[in-house]
C-alpha positions as CSV (number, residue, x, y, z in Angstrom):
1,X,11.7,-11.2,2.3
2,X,9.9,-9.0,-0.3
3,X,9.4,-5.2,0.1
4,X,6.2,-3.8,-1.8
5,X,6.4,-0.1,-2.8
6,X,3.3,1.5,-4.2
7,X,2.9,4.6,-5.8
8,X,-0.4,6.0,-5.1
9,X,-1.4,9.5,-6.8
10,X,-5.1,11.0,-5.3
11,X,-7.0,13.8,-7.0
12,X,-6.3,16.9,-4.5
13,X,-9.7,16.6,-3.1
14,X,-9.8,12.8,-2.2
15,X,-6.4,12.9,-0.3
16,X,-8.8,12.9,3.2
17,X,-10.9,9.9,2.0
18,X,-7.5,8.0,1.4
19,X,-6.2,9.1,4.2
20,X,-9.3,7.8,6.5
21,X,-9.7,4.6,4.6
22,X,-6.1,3.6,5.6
23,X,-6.6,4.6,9.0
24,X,-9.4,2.4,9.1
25,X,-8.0,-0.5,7.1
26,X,-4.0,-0.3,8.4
27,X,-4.5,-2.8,11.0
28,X,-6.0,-5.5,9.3
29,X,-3.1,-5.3,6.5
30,X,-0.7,-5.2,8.9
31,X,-2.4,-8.6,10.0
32,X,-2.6,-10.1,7.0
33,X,-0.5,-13.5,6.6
34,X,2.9,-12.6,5.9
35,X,2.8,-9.1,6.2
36,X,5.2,-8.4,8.4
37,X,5.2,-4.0,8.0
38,X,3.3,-1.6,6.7
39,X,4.1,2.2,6.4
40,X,2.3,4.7,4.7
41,X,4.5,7.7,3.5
42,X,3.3,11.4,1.5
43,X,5.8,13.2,-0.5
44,X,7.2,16.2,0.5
45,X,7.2,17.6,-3.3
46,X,3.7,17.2,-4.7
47,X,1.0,16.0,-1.3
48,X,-1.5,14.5,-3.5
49,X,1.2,11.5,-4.1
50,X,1.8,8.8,-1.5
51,X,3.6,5.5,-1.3
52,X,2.9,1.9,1.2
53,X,5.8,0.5,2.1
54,X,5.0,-3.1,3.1
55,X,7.2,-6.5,3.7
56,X,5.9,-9.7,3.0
57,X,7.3,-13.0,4.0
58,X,7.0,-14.2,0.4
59,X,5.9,-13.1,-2.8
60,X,2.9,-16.2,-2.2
61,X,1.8,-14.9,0.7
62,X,1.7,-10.9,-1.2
63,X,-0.4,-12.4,-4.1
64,X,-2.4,-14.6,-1.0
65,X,-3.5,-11.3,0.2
66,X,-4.2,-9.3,-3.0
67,X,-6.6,-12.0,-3.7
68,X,-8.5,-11.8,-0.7
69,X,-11.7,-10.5,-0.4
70,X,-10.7,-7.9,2.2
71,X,-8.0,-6.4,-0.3
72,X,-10.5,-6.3,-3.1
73,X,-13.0,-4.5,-1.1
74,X,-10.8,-1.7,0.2
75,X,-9.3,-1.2,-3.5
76,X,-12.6,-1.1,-5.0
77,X,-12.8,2.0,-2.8
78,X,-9.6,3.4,-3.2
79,X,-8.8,3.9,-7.1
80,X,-12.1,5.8,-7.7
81,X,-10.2,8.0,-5.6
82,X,-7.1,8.0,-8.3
83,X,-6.0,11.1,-10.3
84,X,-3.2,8.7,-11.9
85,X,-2.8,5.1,-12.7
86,X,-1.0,3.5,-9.8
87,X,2.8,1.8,-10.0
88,X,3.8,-0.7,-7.9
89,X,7.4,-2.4,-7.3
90,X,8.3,-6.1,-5.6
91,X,11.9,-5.6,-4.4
92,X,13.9,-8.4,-2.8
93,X,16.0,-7.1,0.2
94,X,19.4,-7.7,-0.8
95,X,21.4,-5.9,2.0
96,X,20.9,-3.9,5.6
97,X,23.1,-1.0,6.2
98,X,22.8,-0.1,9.9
């Protein structure tokens, strides 16, 4: 499995646009072949920065969906909204602590 962290850091005053344009797009990701969770998480420090948490059956079926039309669509929308340049991390799960 591979978990997909992405930094995401929003000019103050575009934090509700993001907001609503994940709201309306969550679903779909969370469909997307091989995506197997999505979570959407806001710092507690500085609110303008946010991070997706997603796991993906494979690294393939990660760069399957960055490639897709409806991924490209929704980030065409999404970095005019930037105040930073995102950072993104693939991670493979090495161990579960319960």
């Amino acid at each position: 499995m591979l978990v997909r962290i992405v930094k995401l850091t929003f000019k103050k005053e575009n934090i509700t646009s993001f907001e609503t344009i994940f709201k309306n797009n969550k679903q779909k990701i969370r469909q997307a072949d091989g995506c197997t969770f999505l979570e959407l998480l806001q710092s507690e420090e500085d609110k303008n920065i946010f991070f997706t948490y997603s796991h993906w059956n494979s690294a393939t079926d990660l760069e399957n969906y960055k490639n897709s039309e409806f991924f490209k669509s929704v980030w065409q929308k999404t970095k005019l909204l930037f105040e930073a340049k995102p950072e993104a991390w693939s991670l493979t799960k090495k161990e579960t602590i319960n």
